[in-house]
N, C-alpha and C positions, 0 to 999 in steps of 0.2 A: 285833631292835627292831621296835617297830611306830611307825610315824609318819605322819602323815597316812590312817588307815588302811589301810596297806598295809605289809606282811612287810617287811622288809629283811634281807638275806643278806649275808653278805661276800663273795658272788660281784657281787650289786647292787652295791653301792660300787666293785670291783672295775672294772665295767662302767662307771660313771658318769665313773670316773677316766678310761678308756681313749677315751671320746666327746671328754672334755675335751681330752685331747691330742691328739688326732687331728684335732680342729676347732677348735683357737686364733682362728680368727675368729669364733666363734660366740659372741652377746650371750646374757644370761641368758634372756633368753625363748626366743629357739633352742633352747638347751638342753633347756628345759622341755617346747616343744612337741615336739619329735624322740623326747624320753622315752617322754610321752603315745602319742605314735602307734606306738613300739616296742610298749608294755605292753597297748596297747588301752584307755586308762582313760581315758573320756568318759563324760560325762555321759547319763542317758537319752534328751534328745535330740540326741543326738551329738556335742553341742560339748567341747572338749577340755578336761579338768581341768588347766588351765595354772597358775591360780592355787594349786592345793594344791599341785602339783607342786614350782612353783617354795617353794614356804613348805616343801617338805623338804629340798630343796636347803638351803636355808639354815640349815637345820637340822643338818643334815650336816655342812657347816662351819663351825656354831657347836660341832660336837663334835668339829672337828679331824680329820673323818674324808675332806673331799676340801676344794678349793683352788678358788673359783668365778672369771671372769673378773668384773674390775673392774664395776659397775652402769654404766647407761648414764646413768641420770638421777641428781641431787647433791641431791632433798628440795627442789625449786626451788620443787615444786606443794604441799606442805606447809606452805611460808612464806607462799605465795600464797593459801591457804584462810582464812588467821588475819585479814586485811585485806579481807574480804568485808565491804559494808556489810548491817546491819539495823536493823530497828526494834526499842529498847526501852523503848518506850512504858509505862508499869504498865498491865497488864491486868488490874481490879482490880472484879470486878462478878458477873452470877448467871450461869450456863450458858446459859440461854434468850435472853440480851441477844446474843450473840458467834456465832448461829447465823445460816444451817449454817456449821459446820465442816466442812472440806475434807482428805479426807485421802490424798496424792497417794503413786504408788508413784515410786519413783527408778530408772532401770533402764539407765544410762547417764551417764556423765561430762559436766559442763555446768555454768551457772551455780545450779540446784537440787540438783547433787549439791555442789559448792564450800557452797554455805551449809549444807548437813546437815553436812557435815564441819568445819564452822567454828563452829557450834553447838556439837555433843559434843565437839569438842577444847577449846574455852573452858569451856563450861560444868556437863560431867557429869565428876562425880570422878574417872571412871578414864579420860577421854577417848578418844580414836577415833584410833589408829595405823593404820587399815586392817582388811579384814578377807580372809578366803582362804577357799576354797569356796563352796558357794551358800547364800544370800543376799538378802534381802530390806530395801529402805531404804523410811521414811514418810514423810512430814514432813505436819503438820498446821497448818492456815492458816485463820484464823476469816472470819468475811462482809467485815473488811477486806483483807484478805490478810494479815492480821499474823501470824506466826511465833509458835505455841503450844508445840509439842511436837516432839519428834524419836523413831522407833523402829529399833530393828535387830536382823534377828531372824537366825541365823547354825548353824553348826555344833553340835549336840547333845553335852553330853560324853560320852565318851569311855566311862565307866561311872560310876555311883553306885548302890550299895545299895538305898536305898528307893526312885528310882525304878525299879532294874528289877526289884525284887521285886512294888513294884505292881502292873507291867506282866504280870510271868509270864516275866520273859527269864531264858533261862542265857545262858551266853559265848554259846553258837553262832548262838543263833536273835537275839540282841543282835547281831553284828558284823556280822550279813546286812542286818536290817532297821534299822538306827540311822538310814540316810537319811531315814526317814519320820520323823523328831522334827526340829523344828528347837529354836533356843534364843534363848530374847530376851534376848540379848545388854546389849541398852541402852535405857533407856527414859526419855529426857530432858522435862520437862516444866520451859519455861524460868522463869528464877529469880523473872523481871517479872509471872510469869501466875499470877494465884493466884482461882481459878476452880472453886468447888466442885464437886466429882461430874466433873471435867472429865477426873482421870488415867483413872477407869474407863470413860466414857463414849465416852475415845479408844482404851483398849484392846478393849471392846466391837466398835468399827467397824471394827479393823483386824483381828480374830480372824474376823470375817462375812464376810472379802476374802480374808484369807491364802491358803487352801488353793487357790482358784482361780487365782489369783495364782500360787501355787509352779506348779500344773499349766503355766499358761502358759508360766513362763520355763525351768524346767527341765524340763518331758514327766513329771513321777510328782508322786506326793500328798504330802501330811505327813495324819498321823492325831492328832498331838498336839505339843503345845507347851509348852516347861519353863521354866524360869526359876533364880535363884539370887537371894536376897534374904539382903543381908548386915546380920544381924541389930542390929550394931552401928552404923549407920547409918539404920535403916529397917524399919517393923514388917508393911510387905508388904499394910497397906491397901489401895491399889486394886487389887492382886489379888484378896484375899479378895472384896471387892467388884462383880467382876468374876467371880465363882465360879469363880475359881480351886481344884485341890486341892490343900490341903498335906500332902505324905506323909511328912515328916521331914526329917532336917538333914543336912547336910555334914559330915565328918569333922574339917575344919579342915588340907587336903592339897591345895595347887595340882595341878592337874590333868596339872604337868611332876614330881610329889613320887613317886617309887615305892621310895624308899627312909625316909619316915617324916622327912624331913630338917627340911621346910621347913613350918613353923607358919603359916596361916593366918588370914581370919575363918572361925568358925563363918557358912556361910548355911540358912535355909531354903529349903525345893525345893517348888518349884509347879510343878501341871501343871494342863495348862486340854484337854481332849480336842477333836478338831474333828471327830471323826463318834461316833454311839451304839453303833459295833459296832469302836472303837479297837483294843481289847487282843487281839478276833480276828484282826484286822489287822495288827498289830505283832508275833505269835506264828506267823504263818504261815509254817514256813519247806519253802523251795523245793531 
């Protein structure tokens, strides 16, 4: 299996069982982190893939294939995100009135990261259960401070067709270089805010930041950035808008389907490039 990026063997599970028994006092982050520093698998700049790690864990025994100790926390901070106050003013006017807009990165737990998460859990269709690996939060705030928009940009899938035929990727030189894609995940633009040219004007701002941004927190670049716009919902405007590319569509196969099982939306696939010499970039393999 491959999960989280990375092989799984039945020697791996094997192993995972045996840590488990052997350290019954150990909470699920232990676990994760002891893993980590077994495998070597940190991030470029060193910090420990704790969060992926544990997301395969759990995955593991969602397939009945090990037994995790009990979690430490009961969803307390989940209940507590939903009762965040904000403002829902109508913001109901031209783009130029509502400037600047401010569009701040998220880079740690607080009352700015509670409201992004209180935001897309209420208000974007497919809400915000958390996310695992790296990771990038916005949140966009006009000349009053009032709550515009929310972005989150996250793990690149896994594989799809047109984009890696875009790209120039086989399997090989795709599983090496995938880090360099990220995927925007979410891009909430709240229900009260209806503000022309504003969804592209924020996606604009935040793609001008990104990559530096990634350098900062994680030590390597992104070269491009994708998307998934489900057609049935939404016609992928302020991307286009935004020059966006659109390379084709989705199969209609959640990204867990590798047996043809499970019927999906068709989405279309956008990609927005952040340097002129990308697909040299993302073809380089080492």
């Amino acid at each position: 299996m491959i999960i989280q990026g990375r092989n799984i063997y039945p020697q791996t599970i094997k192993a995972i069982r045996r840590m488990i028994v052997n350290h019954p006092d150990w909470h699920r982050t232990r676990l994760s982190k002891e893993l980590c520093k077994r495998w070597r698998w940190r991030t470029d700049n060193g910090q420990l893939k704790d969060m992926a790690c544990r997301s395969m864990l759990r995955k593991l025994e969602q397939k009945g294939l090990i037994e995790l100790p009990a979690p430490l926390h009961n969803g307390n901070r989940k209940r507590r995100i939903h009762d965040i106050p904000h403002s829902c003013e109508p913001i109901e006017t031209d783009l130029k009135d509502i400037q600047p807009v401010k569009l701040l990165a998220i880079h740690s737990r607080g009352v700015e990261d509670n409201l992004f998460h209180c935001l897309m859990d209420r208000y974007h269709y497919l809400g915000c259960k958390g996310h695992v690996g790296e990771h990038m939060k916005y949140y966009a705030v006009d000349s009053q401070e009032r709550p515009l928009a929310c972005l989150l940009f996250g793990s690149a899938a896994w594989k799809t067709a047109p984009r890696d035929q875009f790209i120039g990727w086989n399997r090989t030189v795709r599983k090496q270089n995938l880090r360099f894609i990220t995927n925007n995940t979410r891009f909430l633009i709240l229900p009260w805010v209806r503000v022309p040219h504003l969804a592209s004007f924020i996606l604009g701002a935040c793609l001008r930041r990104l990559r530096q941004d990634w350098i900062q927190k994680y030590g390597h670049e992104v070269f491009m950035v994708e998307t998934f716009v489900d057609r049935t919902r939404f016609t992928g405007t302020c991307y286009r808008a935004a020059n966006w590319i659109n390379v084709g569509c989705s199969k209609g196969r959640s990204r867990q389907d590798r047996h043809n099982q499970f019927n999906v939306s068709i989405k279309d696939i956008y990609v927005y490039p952040l340097t002129d010499d990308y697909k040299e970039r993302l073809c380089v393999f080492t």
